[in-house]
C-alpha positions as CSV (number, residue, x, y, z in Angstrom):
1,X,212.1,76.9,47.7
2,X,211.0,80.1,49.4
3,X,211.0,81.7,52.8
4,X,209.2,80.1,55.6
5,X,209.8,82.7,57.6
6,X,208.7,85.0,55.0
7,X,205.3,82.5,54.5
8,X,204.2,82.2,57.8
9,X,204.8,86.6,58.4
10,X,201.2,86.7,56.2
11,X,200.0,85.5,60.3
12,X,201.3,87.9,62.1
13,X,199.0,90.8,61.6
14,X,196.7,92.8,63.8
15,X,193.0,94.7,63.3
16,X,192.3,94.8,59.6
17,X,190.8,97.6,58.0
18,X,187.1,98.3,56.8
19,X,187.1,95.4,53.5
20,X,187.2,97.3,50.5
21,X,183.6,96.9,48.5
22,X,185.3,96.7,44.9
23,X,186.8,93.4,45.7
24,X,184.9,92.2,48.5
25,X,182.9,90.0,45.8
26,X,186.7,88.2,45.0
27,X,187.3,87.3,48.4
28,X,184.0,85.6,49.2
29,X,184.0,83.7,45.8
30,X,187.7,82.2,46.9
31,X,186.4,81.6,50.0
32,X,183.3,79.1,49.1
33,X,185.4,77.8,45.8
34,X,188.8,76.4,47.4
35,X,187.7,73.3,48.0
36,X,187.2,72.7,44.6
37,X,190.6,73.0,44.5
38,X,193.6,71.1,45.6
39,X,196.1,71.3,48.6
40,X,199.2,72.3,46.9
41,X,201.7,69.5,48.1
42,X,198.6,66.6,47.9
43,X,199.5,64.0,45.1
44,X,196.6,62.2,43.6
45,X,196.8,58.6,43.2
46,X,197.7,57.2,39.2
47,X,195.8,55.7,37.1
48,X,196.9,51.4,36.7
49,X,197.9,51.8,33.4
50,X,201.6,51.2,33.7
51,X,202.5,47.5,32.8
52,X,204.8,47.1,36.2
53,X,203.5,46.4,39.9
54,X,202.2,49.2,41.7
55,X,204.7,51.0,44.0
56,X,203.3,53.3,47.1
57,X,204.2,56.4,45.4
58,X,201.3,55.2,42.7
59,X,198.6,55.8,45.5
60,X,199.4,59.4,46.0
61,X,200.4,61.2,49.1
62,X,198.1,63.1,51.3
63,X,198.6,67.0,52.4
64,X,199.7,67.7,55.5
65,X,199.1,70.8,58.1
66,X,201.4,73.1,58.8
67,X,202.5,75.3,61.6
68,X,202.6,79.3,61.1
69,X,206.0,80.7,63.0
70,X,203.6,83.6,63.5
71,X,203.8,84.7,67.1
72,X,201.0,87.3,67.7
73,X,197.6,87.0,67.8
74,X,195.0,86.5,65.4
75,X,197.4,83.8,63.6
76,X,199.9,82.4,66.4
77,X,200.4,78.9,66.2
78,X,197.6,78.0,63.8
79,X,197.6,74.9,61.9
80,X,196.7,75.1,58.6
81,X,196.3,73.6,54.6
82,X,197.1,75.9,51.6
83,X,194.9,75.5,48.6
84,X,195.6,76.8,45.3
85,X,193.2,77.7,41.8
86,X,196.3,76.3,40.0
87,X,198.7,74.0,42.3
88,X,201.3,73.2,39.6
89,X,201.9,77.2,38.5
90,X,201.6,77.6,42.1
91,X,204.8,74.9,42.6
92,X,206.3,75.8,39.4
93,X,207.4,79.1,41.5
94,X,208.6,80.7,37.9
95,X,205.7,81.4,35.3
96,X,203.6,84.6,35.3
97,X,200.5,84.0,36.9
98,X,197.3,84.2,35.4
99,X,193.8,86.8,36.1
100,X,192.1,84.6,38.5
101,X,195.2,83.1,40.5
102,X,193.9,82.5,43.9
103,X,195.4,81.0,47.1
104,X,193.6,80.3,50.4
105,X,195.2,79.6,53.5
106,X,192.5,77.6,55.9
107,X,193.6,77.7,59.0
108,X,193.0,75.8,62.6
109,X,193.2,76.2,66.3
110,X,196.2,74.1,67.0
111,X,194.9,71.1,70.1
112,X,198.0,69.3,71.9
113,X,197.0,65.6,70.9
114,X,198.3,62.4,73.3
115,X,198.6,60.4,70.4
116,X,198.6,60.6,66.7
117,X,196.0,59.1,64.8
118,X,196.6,56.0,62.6
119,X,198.0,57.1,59.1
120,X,195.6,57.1,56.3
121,X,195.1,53.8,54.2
122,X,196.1,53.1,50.8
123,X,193.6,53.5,48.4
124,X,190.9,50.5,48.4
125,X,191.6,47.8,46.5
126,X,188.3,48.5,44.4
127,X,189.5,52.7,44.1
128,X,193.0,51.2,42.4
129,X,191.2,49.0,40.0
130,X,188.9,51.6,39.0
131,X,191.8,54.3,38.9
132,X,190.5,57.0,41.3
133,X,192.7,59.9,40.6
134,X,191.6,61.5,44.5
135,X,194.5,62.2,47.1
136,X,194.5,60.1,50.4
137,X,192.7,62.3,53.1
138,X,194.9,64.9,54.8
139,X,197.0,64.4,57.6
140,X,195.5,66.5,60.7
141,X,198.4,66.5,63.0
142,X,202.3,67.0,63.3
143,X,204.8,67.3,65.8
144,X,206.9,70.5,66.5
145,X,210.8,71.2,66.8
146,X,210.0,70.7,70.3
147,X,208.2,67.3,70.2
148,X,204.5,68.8,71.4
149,X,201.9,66.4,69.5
150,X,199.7,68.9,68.0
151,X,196.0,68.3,65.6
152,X,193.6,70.9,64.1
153,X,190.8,72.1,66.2
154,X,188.5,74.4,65.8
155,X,188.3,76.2,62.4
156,X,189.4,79.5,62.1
157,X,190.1,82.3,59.3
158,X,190.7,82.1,55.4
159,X,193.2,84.1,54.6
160,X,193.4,85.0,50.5
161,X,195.0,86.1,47.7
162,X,194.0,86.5,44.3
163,X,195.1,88.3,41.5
164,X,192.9,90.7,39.6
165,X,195.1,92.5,37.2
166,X,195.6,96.4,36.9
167,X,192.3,97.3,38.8
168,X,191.9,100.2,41.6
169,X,192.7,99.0,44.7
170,X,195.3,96.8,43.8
171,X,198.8,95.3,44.8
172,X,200.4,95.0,41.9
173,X,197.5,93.4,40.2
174,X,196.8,91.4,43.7
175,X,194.3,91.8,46.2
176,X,193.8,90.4,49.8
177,X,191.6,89.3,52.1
178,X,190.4,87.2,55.1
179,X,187.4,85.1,55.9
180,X,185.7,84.4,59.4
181,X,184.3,80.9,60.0
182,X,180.8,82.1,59.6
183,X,181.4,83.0,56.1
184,X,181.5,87.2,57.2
185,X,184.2,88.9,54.5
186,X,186.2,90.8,57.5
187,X,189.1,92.3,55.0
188,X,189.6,92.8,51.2
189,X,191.6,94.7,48.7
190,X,194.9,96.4,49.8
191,X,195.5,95.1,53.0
192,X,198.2,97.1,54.7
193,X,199.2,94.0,57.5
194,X,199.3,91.5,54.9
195,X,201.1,94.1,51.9
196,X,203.9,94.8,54.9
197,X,205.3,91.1,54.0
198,X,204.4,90.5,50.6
199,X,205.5,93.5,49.3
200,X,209.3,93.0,51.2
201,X,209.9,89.6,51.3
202,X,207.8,87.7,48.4
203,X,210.0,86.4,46.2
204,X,207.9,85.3,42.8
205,X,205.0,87.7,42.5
206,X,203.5,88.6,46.0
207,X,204.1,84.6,46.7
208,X,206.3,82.8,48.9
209,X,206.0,79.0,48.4
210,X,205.5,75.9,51.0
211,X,207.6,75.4,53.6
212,X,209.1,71.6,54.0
213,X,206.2,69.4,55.5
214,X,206.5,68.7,59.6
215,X,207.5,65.5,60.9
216,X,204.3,63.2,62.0
């Protein structure tokens, strides 16, 4: 698909600038509607309406975390989900993108774990009967190229995108931003650190895609 290295250079930034006021409003509705949303590589599981035995792939697949490559601070070996307004435009990587297009990155402290924990369950046997249409809850942990055992800890910046359209203070009809824990709005609009790789290296819009998932 896209770059990962291109992806994960959205983490390696440094200070952000005073958050532009026009668009600060964008940033903090993203930021308290993404989990509304879906992960973009979570599958939900299918309705039991096909006249065969269920198969595995009928009960969805979860998300999983990802490393960034990023090596400075604030973002250096985060964990993090990516959420998306629209996943399937978002993994269609072609079609123009809509007013209102918003991704959120959430990201994590990244804890060395002794030991995975046990892989999420099929759905219940009640949820398949009924035809939940949820994904299985997200896998939390991965191991790196270099075998360390790695799952989330403590929660850490959003880091956003959304596209406004031809308005002041725009990227090409996009804005950014990021989003402390606590909910504070710490950058918005043209942000110079983030704008330094999306304006280079994006390759459909100001958008990269997902790198391949980590082994686990």
């Amino acid at each position: 698909m896209h770059s990962v290295v291109a992806l994960t250079l959205l983490f390696a930034t440094t200070a952000y600038a005073e958050p532009d006021a026009r668009h600060v409003d964008a940033i903090r509705t993203a930021a308290t509607a993404y989990k509304q949303w879906h992960r973009v590589d979570e599958r939900p599981n299918l309705a039991p309406i096909l006249c065969r035995s269920p198969l595995p792939a009928d009960y969805g697949a979860p998300s999983h975390v990802r490393m960034s490559a990023a090596a400075d601070a604030p973002h250096g070996r985060k964990l993090y989900y990516l959420w998306a307004s629209d996943k399937n435009l978002y993994l269609d990587g072609k079609s123009e993108l809509p007013v209102g297009f918003t991704i959120v990155k959430e990201s994590f402290d990244a804890v060395a774990s002794k030991a995975p924990p046990a892989a999420p369950s099929p759905a219940p046997d009640e949820q398949r009967e009924l035809g939940n249409l949820g994904a299985p809850p997200p896998i939390d942990w991965m191991i790196t190229s270099k075998g360390e055992r790695l799952t989330t800890g403590k929660r850490k910046d959003l880091y956003v995108m959304t596209k406004v359209g031809d308005q002041p203070g725009s990227d090409a009809g996009w804005i950014y931003g990021t989003v402390a824990p606590d909910g504070t709005v710490t950058s918005a609009g043209r942000v110079a650190n983030c704008m330094g790789c999306h304006v280079e290296s994006a390759t459909h819009e100001r958008l990269f895609g997902l790198p391949a998932a980590p082994k686990s």
